[in-house]
C-alpha positions in Angstrom: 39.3 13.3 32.3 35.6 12.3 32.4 36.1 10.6 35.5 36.8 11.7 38.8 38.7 9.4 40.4 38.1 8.9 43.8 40.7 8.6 46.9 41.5 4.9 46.3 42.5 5.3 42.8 44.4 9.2 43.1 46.9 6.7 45.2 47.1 4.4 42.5 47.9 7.4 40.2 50.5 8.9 42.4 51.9 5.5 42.7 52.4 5.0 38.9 53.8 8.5 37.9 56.5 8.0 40.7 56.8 4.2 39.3 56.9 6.1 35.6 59.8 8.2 36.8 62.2 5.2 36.6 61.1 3.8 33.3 61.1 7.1 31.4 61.2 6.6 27.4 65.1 6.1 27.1 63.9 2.6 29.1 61.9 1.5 25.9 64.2 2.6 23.5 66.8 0.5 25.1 64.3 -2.7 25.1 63.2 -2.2 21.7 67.2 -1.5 20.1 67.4 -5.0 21.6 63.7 -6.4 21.3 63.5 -7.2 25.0 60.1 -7.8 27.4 60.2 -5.0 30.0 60.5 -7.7 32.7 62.0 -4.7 35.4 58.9 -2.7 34.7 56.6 -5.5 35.2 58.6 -7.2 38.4 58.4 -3.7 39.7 54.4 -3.1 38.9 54.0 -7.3 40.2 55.8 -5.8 43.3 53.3 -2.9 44.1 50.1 -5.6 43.7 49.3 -4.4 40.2 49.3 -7.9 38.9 46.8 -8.6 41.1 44.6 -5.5 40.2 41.4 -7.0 39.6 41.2 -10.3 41.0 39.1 -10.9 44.2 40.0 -9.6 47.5 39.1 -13.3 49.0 42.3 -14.6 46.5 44.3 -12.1 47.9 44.2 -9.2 45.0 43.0 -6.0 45.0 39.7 -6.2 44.3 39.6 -3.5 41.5 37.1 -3.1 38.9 37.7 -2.0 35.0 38.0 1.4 35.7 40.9 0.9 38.1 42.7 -1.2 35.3 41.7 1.6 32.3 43.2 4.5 34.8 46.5 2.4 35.6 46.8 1.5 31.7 46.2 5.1 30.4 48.6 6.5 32.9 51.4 4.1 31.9 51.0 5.5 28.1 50.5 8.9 28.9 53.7 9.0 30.9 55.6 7.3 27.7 55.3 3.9 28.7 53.7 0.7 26.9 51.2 -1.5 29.0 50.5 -4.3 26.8 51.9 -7.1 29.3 49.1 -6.3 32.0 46.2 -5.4 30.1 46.3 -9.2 29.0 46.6 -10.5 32.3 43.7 -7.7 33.5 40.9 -9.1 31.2 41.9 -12.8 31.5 41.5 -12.2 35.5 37.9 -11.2 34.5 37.3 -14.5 33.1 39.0 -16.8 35.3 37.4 -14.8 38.3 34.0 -15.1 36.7 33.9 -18.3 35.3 36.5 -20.6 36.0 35.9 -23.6 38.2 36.5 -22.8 42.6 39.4 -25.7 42.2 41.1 -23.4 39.5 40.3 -20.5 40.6 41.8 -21.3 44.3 44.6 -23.0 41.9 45.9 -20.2 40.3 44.1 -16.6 42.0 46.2 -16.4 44.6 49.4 -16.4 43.3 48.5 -14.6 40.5 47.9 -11.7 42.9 51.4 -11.9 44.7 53.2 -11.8 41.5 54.5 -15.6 41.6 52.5 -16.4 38.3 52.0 -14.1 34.9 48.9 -15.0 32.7 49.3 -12.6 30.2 48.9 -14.6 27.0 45.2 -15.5 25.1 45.4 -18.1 21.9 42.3 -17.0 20.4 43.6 -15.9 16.6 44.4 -18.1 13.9 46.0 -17.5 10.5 42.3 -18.4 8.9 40.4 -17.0 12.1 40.6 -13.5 13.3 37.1 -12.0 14.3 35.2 -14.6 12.8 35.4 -16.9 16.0 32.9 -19.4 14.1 36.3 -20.8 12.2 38.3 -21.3 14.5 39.4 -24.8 13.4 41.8 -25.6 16.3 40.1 -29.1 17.7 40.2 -30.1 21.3 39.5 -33.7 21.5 38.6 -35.3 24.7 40.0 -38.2 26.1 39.5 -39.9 29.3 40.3 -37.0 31.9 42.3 -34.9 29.7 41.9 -33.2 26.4 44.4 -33.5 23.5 44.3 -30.0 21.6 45.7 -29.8 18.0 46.1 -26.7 15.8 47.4 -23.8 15.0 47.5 -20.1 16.4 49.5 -16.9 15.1 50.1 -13.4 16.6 49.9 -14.8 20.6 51.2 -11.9 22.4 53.8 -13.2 25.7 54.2 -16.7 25.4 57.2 -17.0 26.6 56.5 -14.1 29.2 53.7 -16.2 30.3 53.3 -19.2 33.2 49.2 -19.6 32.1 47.6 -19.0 28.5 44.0 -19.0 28.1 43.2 -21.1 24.8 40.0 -21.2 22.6 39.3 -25.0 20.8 36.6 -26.6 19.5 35.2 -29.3 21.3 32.2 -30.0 18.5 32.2 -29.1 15.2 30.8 -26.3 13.2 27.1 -26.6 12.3 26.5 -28.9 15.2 24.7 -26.3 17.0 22.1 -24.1 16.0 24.6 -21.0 16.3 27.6 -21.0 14.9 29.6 -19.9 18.1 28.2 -23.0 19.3 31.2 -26.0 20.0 34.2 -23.7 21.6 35.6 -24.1 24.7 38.1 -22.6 26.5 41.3 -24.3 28.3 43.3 -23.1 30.4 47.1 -24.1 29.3 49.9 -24.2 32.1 52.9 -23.5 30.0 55.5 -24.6 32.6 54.2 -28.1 31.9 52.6 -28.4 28.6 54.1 -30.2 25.7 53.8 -30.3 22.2 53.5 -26.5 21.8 56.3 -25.2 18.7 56.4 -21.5 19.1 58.2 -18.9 16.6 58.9 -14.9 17.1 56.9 -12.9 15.0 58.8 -9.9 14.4 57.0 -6.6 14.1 57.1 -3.2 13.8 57.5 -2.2 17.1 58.8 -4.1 20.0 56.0 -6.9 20.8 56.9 -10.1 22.0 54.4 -12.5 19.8 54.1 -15.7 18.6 53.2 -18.2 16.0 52.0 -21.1 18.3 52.1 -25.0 16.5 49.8 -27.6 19.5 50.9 -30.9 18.6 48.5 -33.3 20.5 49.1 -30.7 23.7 47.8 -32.6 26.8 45.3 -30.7 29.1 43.5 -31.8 32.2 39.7 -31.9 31.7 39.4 -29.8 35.2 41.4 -27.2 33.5 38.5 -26.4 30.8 36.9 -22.8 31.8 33.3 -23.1 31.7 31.4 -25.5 30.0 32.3 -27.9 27.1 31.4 -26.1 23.6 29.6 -23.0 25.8 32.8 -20.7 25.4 31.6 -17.7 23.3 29.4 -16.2 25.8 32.4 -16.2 28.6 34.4 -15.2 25.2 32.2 -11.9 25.6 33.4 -11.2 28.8 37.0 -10.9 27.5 36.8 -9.2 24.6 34.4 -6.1 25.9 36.6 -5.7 28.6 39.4 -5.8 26.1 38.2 -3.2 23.9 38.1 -0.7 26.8 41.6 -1.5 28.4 42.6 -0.8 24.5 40.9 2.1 24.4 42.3 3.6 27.5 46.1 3.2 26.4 45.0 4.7 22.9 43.8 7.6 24.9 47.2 7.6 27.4 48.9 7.4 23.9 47.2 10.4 22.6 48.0 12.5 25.9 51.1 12.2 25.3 51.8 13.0 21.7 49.6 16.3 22.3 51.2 17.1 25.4 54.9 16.8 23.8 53.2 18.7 21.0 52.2 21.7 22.9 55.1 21.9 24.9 57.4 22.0 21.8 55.0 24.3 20.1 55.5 27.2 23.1 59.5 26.5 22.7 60.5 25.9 19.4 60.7 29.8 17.9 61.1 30.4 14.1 60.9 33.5 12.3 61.0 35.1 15.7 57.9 34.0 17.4 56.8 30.3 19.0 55.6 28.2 16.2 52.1 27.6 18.6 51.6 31.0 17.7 50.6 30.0 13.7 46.8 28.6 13.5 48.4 25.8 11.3 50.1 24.2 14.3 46.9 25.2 16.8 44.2 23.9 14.7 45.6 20.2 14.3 46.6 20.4 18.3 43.2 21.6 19.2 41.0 18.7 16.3 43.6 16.3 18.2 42.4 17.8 21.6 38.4 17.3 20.8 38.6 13.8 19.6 40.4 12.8 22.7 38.1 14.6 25.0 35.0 12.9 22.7 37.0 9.1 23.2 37.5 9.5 26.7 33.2 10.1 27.2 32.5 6.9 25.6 35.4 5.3 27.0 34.1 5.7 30.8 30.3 4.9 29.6 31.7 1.7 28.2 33.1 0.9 31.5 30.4 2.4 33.6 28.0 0.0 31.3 30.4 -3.3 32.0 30.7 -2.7 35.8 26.7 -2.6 35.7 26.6 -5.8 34.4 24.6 -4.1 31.6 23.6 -5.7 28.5 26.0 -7.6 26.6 25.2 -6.0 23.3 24.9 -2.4 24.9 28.0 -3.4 26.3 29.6 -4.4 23.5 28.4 -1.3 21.3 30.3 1.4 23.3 33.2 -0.9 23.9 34.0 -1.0 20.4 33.0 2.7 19.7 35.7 3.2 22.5 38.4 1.4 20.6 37.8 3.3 17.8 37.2 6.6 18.9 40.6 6.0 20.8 42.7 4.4 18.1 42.1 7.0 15.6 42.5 9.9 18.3 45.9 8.5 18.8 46.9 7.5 15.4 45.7 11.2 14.5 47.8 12.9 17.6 50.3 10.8 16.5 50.7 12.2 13.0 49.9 15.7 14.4 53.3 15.2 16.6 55.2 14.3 13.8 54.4 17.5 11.8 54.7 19.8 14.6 58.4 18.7 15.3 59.3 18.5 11.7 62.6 16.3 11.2 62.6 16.2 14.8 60.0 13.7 15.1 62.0 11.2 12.9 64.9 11.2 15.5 65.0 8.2 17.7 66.0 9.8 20.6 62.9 12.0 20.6 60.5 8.7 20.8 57.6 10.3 19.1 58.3 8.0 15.9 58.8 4.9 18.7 54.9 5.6 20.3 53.6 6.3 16.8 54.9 2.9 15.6 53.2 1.4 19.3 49.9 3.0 18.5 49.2 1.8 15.0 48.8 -1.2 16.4 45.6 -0.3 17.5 44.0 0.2 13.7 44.2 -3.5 13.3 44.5 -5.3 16.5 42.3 -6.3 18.6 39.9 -6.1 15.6 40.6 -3.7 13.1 38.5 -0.4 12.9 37.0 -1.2 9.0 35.2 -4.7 11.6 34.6 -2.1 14.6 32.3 -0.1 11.4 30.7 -2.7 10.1 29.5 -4.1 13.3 28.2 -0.6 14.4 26.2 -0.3 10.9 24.5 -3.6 11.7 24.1 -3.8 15.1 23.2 -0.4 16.2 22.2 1.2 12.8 20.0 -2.2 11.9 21.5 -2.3 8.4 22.4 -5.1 6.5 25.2 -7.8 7.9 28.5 -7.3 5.5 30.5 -9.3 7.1 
C-alpha cells in the first residue's frame, strides 16, 4: 500500500474487516443465486456513518476526502465483497457538496449522512451516448418553475435502490455553444415523487441491479437543477475523475484478493509431492500479477493526491484514468491468474473466484472502457491526433 494511512482512517479499516466478517463471500453468492441488492450490508455500513463518508462535517457527515472513500472501497473488495452501491453515492456527494444550491444542499446533506436517504444512482448514459457526452439527446425543457425532462437512459445502476438520482439533460441544443459540452445541465431527480419515469432490469452477468430508464414528460422543480442552466460539463468533471479513482481502488481490492487466495492455495495444494508454489509456472504469473498491482496502486494515490489538491482538471483527469486502467487490467489479469492456479477449482461456485472474476470484468468497459481510457491518453498527454 502506497499510502500510509493515518490514525483516523486505521479505525475505519478495523471497522470494515470486522464489518467484512459478517458478509463473508457465501453472503454474495446467496444474493446473486437470487439477484438481490445487498440491502443488510448497506443498512449496516449506513449504520456505522459510511453513507455519510464524504459529505461535510457542518451537514452532519464525516467529513472525509477521496482517499478515505478509495481505502473503505478497496477494503470491501479485498475482503470479498462488492462496493458498487456506495461508490455511487461517494462521488455524487462530491458534486452535490460542491455545487449544488445551499437550499439543496441543506435539503438533502443531512440526511443523507444519517442514512435516512440513498443517492446512489447517476442517469448520465444513453443507448446512443456513452463517453461522447456532446449527444446526449435527453431534453430538459423549462417551464414556468419546473422543468419537464423527456428521454431515454440505459444501464442506470440502483434505481430502485435509490431515493435521489442525479440526471444529465440538455437545456439547449447542440451547436448552440461554441463547445459542444455546451447546453447540459444537471437535475437532481427525487425518485419517491417523480412520475413518468418507465424503468426495466437489465440483466447481466453478474449480480448488478441496473436499469433501462424511459422519462416521459418527468416534472422537476427548477430549484432542483445543480449548477447552472446548460453549464453542466465542468461540474460533470468533478464526478467522473473522482469516479475513475473509486473504480480504480476496488479493481485494486479485487486484485488483492484473487492473488492472496492464489498464494494461499499455491502453499497448500501439493501435487507430485511438493506445493504447486514451488513450480516457476505458478510463481511467475503470481509475482507479473503482484507488480502490476503494486504499479496501479502508485498512480492510484497520485490521482487522488492530485484531486484533493484541487489540481488541474486535465492533470487530474490524466492519472485518474491511467488509475482505472492500470487497475482494471491488474484485476482482470489476477483474475485469470486465479483461475489457472486452482484449476477446475476455480470453476466451482462455492469457491467464488469465478463470482469476483465475473464482478471485475466490469471494469474493461464500464465506466468507460479501457480501448476510450487509450485513446484519450494518446491525445491528451502524448499530443497525437484525436481518434475519437
Amino acid at each position: 500500500m502506497a499510502l500510509a494511512p493515518n490514525e483516523t482512517q486505521r479505525i475505519m479499516l478495523s471497522t470494515v474487516a470486522r464489518l467484512m466478517d459478517r458478509f463473508p463471500p457465501d453472503y454474495w453468492k446467496g444474493l446473486e443465486d437470487e439477484e438481490r441488492y445487498p440491502e443488510a450490508f448497506v443498512r449496516e455500513f449506513e449504520a456505522q456513518g459510511f453513507g455519510g463518508l464524504l459529505i461535510p462535517t457542518e451537514y452532519g457527515g464525516a467529513g472525509g476526502v477521496l482517499s478515505d472513500a478509495a481505502l473503505l472501497l478497496e477494503e470491501i473488495h479485498a475482503r470479498g465483497g462488492n462496493a458498487q452501491p456506495f461508490h455511487g453515492q461517494f462521488y455524487l456527494s462530491f458534486l452535490v457538496s460542491r455545487f449544488a444550491s445551499d437550499a439543496i444542499r441543506r435539503k438533502v446533506l443531512p440526511d443523507l449522512a444519517q442514512g435516512k436517504l440513498r443517492m446512489q444512482s447517476f442517469a448520465l448514459t444513453e443507448p446512443d451516448t456513452g463517453s461522447d457526452l456532446a449527444r446526449i439527446a435527453t431534453v430538459a425543457e423549462r417551464r414556468g418553475d419546473s422543468y419537464r425532462i423527456r428521454g431515454h437512459k440505459v444501464f442506470i445502476s440502483r434505481v430502485e435502490q435509490s431515493d435521489l438520482m442525479v440526471l444529465v439533460a440538455r437545456t439547449a441544443p447542440r451547436g448552440e455553444g461554441p463547445k459542444p459540452t455546451e447546453g447540459l445541465s444537471l437535475f437532481l431527480v427525487d425518485l419517491r415523487a417523480a412520475k413518468g419515469i418507465e424503468r426495466t432490469r437489465i440483466r447481466t452477468m453478474f449480480n448488478s441491479q441496473t436499469y433501462e430508464l424511459f422519462l416521459n414528460d418527468v416534472e422537476v422543480p427548477a430549484e432542483d437543477r445543480i449548477g447552472a442552466e446548460g453549464q453542466g460539463f465542468e461540474p460533470l468533471l468533478h464526478v467522473l475523475n473522482p469516479e475513475r479513482i473509486l473504480i480504480a481502488s476496488e479493481c485494486i481490492g479485487d486484485a488483492r484478493w484473487f492473488i492472496d487466495r492464489s498464494v494461499e492455495y499455491a502453499k497448500r495444494r501439493v501435487v507430485f509431492g511438493r506445493a504447486i508454489g514451488s513450480n516457476q509456472g505458478i510463481q511467475f504469473p503470481l509475482a507479473d500479477a503482484h507488480a502490476r498491482l503494486v504499479a496501479a496502486d502508485l498512480v492510484r494515490w497520485q490521482a487522488a493526491r492530485l484531486y484533493e489538491a484541487d489540481a488541474d482538471s486535465k492533470e487530474v483527469g490524466e492519472h485518474a484514468n491511467i488509475a482505472k486502467y492500470l487497475a482494471s487490467e491488474c484485476s482482470w489479469r489476477a483474475a485469470n491468474v486465479a483461475m489457472d492456479v486452482h484449476g477446475g477449482y476455480g470453476m466451482a461456485r462455492d469457491m467464488h473466484i469465478e463470482r469476483k472474476m465475473r464482478e471485475t470484468r466490469l471494469y474493461q468497459v464500464a465506466p468507460v472502457s479501457n480501448n476510450l481510457v487509450l485513446a484519450h491518453i494518446a491525445h491528451h498527454a502524448l499530443g497525437l491526433p484525436r481518434s475519437y
